[in-house]
N, CA, C and O atoms as CSV, one atom per row, in Angstrom:
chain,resi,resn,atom,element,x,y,z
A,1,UNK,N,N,80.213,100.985,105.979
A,1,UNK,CA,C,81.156,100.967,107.084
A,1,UNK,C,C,82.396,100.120,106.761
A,1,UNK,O,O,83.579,100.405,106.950
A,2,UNK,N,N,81.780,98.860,106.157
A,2,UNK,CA,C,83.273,98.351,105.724
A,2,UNK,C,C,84.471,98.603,104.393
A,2,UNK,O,O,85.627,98.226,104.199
A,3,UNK,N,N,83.548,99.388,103.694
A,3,UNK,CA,C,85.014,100.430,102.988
A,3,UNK,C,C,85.563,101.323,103.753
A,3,UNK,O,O,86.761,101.454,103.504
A,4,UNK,N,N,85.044,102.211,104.856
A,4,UNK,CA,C,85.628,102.876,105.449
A,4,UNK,C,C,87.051,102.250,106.195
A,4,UNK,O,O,88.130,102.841,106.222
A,5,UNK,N,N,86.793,101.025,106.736
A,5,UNK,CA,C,87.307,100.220,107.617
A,5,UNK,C,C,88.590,100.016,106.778
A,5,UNK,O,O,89.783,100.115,107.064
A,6,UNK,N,N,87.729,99.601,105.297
A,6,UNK,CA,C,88.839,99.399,104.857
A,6,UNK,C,C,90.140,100.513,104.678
A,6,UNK,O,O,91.335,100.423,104.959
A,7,UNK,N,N,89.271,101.657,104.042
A,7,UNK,CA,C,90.843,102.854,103.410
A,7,UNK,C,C,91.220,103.215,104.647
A,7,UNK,O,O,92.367,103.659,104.691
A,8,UNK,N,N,90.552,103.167,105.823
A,8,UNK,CA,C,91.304,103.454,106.797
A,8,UNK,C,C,92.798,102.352,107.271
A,8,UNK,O,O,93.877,102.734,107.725
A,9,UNK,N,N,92.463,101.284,107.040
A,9,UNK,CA,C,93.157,99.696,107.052
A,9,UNK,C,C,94.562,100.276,106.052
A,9,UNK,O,O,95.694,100.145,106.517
A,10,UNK,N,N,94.387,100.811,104.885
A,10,UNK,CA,C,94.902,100.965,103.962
A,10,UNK,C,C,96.024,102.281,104.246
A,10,UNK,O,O,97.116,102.573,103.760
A,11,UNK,N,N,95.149,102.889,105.284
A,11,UNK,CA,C,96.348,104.142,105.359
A,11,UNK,C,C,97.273,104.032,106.751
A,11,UNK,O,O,98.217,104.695,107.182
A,12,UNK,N,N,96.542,102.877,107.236
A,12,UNK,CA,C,97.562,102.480,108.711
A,12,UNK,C,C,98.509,101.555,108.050
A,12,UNK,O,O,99.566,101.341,108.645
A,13,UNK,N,N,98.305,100.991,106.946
A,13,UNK,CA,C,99.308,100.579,105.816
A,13,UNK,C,C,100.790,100.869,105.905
A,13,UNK,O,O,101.817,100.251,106.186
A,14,UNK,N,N,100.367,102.318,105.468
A,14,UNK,CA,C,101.478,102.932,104.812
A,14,UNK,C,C,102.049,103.532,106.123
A,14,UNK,O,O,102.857,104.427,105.879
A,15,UNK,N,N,101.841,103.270,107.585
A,15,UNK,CA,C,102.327,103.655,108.457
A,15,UNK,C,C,104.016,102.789,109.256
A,15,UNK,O,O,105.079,103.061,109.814
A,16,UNK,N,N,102.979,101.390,108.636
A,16,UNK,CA,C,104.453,100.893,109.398
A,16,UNK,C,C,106.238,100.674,108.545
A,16,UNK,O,O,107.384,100.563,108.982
A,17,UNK,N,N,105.747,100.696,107.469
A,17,UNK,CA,C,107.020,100.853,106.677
A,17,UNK,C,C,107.681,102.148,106.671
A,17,UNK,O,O,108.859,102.313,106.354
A,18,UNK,N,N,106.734,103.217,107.098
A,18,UNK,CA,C,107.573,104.583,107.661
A,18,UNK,C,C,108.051,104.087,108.885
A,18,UNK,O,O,109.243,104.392,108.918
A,19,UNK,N,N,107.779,103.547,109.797
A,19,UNK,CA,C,107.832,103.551,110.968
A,19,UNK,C,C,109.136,102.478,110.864
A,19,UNK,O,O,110.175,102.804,111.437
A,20,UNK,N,N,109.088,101.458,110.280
A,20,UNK,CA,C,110.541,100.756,110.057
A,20,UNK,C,C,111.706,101.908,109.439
A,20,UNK,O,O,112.896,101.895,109.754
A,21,UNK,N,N,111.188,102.708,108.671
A,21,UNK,CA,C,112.418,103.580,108.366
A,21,UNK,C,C,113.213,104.682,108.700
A,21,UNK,O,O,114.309,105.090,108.315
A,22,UNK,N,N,111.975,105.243,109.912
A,22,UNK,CA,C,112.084,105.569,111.031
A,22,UNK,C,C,113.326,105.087,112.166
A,22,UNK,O,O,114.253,105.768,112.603
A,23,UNK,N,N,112.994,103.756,112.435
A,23,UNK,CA,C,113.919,102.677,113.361
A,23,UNK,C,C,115.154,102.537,112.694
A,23,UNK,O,O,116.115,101.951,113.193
A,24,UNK,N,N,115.150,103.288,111.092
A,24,UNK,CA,C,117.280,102.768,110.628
A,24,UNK,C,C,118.057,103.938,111.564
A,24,UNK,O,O,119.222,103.803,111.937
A,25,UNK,N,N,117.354,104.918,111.828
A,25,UNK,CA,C,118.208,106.000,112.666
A,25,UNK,C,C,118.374,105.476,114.322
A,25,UNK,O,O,117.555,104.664,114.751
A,26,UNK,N,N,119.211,105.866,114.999
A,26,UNK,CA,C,119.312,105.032,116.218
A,26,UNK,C,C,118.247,106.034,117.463
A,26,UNK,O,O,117.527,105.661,118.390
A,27,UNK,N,N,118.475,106.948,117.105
A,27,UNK,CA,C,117.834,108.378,118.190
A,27,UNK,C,C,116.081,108.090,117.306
A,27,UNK,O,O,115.297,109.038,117.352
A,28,UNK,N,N,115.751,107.134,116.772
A,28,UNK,CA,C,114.156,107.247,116.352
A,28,UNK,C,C,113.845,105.615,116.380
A,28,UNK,O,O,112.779,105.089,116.059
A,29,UNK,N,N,114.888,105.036,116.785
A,29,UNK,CA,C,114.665,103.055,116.435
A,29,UNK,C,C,113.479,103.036,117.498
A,29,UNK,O,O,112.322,103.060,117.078
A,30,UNK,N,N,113.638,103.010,118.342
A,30,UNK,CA,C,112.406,102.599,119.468
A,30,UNK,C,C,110.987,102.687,119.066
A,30,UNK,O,O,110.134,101.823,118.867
A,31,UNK,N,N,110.972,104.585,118.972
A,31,UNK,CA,C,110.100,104.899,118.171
A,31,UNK,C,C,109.218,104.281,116.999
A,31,UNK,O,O,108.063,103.853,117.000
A,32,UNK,N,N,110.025,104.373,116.157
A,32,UNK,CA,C,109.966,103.521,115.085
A,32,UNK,C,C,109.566,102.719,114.931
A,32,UNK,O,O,108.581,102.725,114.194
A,33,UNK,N,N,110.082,101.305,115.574
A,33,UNK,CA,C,109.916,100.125,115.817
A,33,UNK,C,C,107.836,99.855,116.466
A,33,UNK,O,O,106.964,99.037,116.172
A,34,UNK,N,N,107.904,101.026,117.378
A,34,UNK,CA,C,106.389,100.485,118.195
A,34,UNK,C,C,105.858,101.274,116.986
A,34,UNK,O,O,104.684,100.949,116.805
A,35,UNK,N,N,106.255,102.150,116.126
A,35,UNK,CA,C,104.977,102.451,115.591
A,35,UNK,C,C,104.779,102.225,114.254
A,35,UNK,O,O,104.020,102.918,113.577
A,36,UNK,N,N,105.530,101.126,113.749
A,36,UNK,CA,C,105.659,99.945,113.133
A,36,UNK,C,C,104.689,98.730,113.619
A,36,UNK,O,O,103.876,98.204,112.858
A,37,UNK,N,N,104.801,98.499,114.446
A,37,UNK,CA,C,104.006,97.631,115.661
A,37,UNK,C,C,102.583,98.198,115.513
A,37,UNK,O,O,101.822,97.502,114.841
A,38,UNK,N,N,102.267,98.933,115.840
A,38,UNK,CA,C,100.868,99.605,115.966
A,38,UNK,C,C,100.097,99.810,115.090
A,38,UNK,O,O,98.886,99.725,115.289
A,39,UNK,N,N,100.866,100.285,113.339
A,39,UNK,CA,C,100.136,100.277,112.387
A,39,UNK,C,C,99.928,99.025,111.956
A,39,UNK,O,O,99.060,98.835,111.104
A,40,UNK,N,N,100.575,98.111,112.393
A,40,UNK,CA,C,100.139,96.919,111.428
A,40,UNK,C,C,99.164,96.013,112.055
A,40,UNK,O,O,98.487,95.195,111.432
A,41,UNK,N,N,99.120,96.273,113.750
A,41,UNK,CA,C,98.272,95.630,114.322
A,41,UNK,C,C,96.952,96.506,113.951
A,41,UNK,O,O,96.064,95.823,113.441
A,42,UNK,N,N,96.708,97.627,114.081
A,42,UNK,CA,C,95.411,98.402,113.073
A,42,UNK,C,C,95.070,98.170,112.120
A,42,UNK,O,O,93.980,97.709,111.781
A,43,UNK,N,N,96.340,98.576,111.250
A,43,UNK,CA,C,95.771,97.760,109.648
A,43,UNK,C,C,95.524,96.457,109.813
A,43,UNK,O,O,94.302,96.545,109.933
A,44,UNK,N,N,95.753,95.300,109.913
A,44,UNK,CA,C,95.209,94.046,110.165
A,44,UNK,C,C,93.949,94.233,110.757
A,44,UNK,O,O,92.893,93.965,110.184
A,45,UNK,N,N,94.045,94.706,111.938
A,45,UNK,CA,C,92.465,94.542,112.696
A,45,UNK,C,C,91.345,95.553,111.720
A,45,UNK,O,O,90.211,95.431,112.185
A,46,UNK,N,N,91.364,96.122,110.995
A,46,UNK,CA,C,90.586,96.861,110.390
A,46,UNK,C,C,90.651,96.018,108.699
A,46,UNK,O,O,89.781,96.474,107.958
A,47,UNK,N,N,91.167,95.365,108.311
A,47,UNK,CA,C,91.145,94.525,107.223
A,47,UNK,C,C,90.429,93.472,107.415
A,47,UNK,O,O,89.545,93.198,106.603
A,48,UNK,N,N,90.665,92.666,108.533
A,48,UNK,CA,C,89.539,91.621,109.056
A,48,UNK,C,C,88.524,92.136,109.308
A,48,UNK,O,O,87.689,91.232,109.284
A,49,UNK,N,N,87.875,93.400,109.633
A,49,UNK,CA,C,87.080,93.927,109.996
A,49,UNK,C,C,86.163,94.056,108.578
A,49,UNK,O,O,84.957,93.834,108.479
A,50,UNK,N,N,86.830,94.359,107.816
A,50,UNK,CA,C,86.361,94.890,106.395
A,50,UNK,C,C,86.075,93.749,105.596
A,50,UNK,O,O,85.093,93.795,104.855
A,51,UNK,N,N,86.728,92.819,105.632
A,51,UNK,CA,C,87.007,91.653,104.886
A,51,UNK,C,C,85.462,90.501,105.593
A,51,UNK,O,O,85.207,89.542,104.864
A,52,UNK,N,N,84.756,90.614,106.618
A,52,UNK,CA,C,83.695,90.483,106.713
A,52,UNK,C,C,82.471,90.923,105.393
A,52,UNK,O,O,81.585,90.183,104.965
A,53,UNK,N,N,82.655,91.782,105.131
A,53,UNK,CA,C,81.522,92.596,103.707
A,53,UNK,C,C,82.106,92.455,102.152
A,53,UNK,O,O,81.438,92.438,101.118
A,54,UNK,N,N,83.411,92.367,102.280
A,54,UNK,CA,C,83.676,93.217,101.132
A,54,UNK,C,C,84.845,91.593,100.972
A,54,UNK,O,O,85.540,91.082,101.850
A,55,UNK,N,N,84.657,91.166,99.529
A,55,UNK,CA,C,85.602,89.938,99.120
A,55,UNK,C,C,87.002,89.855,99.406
A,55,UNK,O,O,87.781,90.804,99.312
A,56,UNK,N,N,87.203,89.068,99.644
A,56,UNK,CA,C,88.451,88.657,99.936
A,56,UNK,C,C,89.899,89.162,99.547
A,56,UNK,O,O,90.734,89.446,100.406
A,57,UNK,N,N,90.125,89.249,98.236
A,57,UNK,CA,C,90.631,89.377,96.579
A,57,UNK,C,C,90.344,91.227,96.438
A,57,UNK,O,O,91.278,91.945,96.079
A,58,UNK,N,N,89.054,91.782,96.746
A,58,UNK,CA,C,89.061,92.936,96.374
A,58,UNK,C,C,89.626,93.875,97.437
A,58,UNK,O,O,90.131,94.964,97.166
A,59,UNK,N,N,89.462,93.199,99.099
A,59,UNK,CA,C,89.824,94.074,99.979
A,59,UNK,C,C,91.314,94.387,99.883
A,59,UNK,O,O,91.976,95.423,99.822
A,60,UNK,N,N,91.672,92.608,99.897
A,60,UNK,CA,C,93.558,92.751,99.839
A,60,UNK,C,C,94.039,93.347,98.820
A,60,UNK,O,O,95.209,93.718,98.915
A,61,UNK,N,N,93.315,93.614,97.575
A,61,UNK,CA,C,94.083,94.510,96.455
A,61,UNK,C,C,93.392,95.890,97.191
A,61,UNK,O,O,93.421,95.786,95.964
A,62,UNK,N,N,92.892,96.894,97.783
A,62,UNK,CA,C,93.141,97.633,97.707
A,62,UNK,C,C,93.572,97.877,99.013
A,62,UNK,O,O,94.276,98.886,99.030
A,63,UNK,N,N,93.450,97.412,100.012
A,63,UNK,CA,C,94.828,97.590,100.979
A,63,UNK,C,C,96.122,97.382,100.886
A,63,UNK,O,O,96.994,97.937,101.554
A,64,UNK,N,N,96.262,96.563,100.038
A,64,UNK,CA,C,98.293,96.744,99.802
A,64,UNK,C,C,98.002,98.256,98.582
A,64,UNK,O,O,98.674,99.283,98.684
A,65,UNK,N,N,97.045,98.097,97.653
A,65,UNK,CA,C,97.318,99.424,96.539
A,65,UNK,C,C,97.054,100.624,96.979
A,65,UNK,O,O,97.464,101.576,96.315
A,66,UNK,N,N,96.302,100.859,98.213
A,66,UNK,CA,C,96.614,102.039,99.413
A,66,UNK,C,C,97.963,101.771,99.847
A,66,UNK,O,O,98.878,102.532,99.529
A,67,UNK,N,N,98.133,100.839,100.486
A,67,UNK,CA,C,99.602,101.484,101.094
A,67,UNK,C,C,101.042,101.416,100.249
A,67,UNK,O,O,102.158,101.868,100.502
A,68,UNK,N,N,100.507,100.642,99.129
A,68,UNK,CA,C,101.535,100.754,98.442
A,68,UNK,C,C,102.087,102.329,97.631
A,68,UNK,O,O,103.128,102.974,97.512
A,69,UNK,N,N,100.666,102.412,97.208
A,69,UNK,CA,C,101.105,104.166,96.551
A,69,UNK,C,C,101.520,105.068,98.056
A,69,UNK,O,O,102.421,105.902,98.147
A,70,UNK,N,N,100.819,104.736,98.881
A,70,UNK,CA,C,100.564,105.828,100.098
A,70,UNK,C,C,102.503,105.751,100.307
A,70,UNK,O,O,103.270,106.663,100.000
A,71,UNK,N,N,102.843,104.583,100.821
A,71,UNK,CA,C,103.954,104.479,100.696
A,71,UNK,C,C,105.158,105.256,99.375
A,71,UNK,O,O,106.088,106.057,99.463
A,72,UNK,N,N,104.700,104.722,98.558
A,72,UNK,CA,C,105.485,105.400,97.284
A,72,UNK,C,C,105.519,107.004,97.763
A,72,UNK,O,O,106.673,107.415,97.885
A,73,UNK,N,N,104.472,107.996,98.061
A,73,UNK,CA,C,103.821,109.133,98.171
A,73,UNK,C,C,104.726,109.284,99.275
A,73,UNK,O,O,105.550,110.170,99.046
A,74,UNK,N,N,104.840,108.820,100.212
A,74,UNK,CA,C,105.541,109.506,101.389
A,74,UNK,C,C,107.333,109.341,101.031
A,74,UNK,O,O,108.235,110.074,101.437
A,75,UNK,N,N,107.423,108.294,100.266
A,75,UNK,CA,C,108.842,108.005,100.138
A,75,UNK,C,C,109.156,109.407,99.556
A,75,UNK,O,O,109.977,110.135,100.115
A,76,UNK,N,N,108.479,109.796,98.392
A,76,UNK,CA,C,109.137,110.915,97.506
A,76,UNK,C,C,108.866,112.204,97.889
A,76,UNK,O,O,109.612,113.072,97.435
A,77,UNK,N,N,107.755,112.611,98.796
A,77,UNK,CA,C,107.374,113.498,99.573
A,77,UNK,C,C,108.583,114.089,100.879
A,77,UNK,O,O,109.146,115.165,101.078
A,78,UNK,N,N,108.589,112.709,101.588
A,78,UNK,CA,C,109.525,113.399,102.902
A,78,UNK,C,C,110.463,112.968,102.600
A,78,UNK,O,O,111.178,113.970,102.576
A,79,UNK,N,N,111.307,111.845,102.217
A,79,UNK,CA,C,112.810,111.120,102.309
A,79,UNK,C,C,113.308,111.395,100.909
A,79,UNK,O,O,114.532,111.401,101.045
A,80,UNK,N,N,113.067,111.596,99.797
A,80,UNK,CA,C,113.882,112.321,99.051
A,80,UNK,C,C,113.762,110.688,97.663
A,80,UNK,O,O,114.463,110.338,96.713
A,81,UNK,N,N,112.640,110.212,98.237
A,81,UNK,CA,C,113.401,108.828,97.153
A,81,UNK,C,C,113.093,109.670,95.822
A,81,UNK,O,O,112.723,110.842,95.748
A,82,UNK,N,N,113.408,108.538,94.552
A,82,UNK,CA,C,113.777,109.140,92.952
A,82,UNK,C,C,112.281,109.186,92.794
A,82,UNK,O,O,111.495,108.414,93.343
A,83,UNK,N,N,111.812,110.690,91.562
A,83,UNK,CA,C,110.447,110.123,91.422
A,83,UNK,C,C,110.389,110.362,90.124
A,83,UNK,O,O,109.996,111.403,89.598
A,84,UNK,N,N,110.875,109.166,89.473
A,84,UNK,CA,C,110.393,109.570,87.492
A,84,UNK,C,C,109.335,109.417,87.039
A,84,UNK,O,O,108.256,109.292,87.618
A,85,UNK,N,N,109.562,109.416,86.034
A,85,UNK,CA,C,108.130,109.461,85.168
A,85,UNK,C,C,107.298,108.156,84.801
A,85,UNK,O,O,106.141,108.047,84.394
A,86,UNK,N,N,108.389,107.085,85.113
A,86,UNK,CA,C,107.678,105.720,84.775
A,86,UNK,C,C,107.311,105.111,86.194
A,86,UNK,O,O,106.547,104.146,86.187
A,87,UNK,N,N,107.754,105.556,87.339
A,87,UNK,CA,C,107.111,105.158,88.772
A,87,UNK,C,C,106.024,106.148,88.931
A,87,UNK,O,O,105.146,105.908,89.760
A,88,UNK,N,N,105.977,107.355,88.150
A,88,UNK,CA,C,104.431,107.894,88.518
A,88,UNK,C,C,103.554,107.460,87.958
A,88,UNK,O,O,102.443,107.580,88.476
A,89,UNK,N,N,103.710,106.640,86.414
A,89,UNK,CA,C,102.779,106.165,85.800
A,89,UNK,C,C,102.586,104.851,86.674
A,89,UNK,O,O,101.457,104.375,86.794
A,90,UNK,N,N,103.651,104.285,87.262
A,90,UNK,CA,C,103.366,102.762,88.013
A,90,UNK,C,C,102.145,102.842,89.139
A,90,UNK,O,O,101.245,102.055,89.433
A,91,UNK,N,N,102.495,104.041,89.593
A,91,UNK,CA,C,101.818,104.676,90.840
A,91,UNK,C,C,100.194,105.058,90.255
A,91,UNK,O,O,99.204,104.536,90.768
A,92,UNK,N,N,100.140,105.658,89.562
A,92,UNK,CA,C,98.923,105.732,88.790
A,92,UNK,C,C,98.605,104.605,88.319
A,92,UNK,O,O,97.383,104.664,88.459
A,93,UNK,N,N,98.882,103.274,87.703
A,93,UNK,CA,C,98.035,102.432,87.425
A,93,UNK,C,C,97.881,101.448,88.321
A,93,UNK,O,O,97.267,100.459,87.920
A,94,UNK,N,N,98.499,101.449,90.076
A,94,UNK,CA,C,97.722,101.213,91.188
A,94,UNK,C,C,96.743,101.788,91.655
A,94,UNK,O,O,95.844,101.132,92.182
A,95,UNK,N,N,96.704,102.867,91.586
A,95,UNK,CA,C,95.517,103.746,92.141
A,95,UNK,C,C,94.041,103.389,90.866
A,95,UNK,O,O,92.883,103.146,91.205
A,96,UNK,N,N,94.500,103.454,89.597
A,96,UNK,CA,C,93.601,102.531,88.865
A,96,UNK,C,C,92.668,101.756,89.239
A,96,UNK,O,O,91.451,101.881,89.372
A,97,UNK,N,N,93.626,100.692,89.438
A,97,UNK,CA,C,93.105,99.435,89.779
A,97,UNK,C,C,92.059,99.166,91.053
A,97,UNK,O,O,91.174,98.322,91.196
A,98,UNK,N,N,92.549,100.275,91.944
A,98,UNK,CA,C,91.846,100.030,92.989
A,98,UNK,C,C,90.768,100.605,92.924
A,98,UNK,O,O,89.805,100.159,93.547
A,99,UNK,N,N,90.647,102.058,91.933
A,99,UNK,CA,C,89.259,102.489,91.658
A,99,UNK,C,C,88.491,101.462,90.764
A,99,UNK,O,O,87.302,101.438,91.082
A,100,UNK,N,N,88.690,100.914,90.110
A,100,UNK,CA,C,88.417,99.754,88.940
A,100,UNK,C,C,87.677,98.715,90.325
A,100,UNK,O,O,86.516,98.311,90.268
A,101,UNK,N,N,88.252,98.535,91.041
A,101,UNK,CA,C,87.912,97.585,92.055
A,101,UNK,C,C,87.164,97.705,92.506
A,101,UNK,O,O,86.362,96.771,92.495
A,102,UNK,N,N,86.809,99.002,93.297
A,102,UNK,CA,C,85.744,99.778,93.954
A,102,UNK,C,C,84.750,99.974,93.217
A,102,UNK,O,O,83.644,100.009,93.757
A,103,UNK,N,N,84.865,100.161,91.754
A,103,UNK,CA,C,83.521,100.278,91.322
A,103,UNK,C,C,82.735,99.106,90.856
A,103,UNK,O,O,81.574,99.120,90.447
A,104,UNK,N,N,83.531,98.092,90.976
A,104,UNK,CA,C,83.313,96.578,90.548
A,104,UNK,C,C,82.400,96.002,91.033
A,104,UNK,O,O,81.615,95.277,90.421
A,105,UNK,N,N,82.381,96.377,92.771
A,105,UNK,CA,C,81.627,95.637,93.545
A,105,UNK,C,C,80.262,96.110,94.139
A,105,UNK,O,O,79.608,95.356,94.860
């Protein structure tokens, strides 16, 4: 239950930094802004949640390395950011790590 807690933690992650980028447009700021607000109060409450079972060190690396790729993934997916060949390998050796992690414990 508490890995679940966790990748779930991990994908409410990658919610609020959409949700801040969301809020640079003025007709979506509000928006934006609460649901910025909301993912991070989830992700937090589901990281403490997780962080009960699962170490300290291993949870927080793979909740920022979920939302960090998840993030990367949506940047180049919907908003158009650059996606070369040395940020996919960057992106791949987060997702690494976090499997490396997962099987660690």
């Amino acid at each position: 239950m508490a890995w679940f807690a966790l990748v779930c933690a991990g994908f409410f992650e990658i919610g609020w930094p959409v949700g801040l980028k969301l809020a640079q447009s003025p007709s979506t700021r509000l928006g934006g802004f609460a649901m910025a607000l909301v993912c991070l109060g989830i992700s937090g409450t589901l990281l403490w949640f997780a962080q009960r079972q699962i170490p300290l060190g291993t949870a927080y690396a793979v909740w920022t390395g979920i939302g960090a790729a998840g993030t990367f993934a949506v940047g180049v997916l919907v908003y158009g950011d650059p996606g070369s060949l040395m940020r996919y390998v960057g992106v791949t050796l987060i997702v690494a790590g976090v499997i490396t992690l997962k099987l660690a414990t």
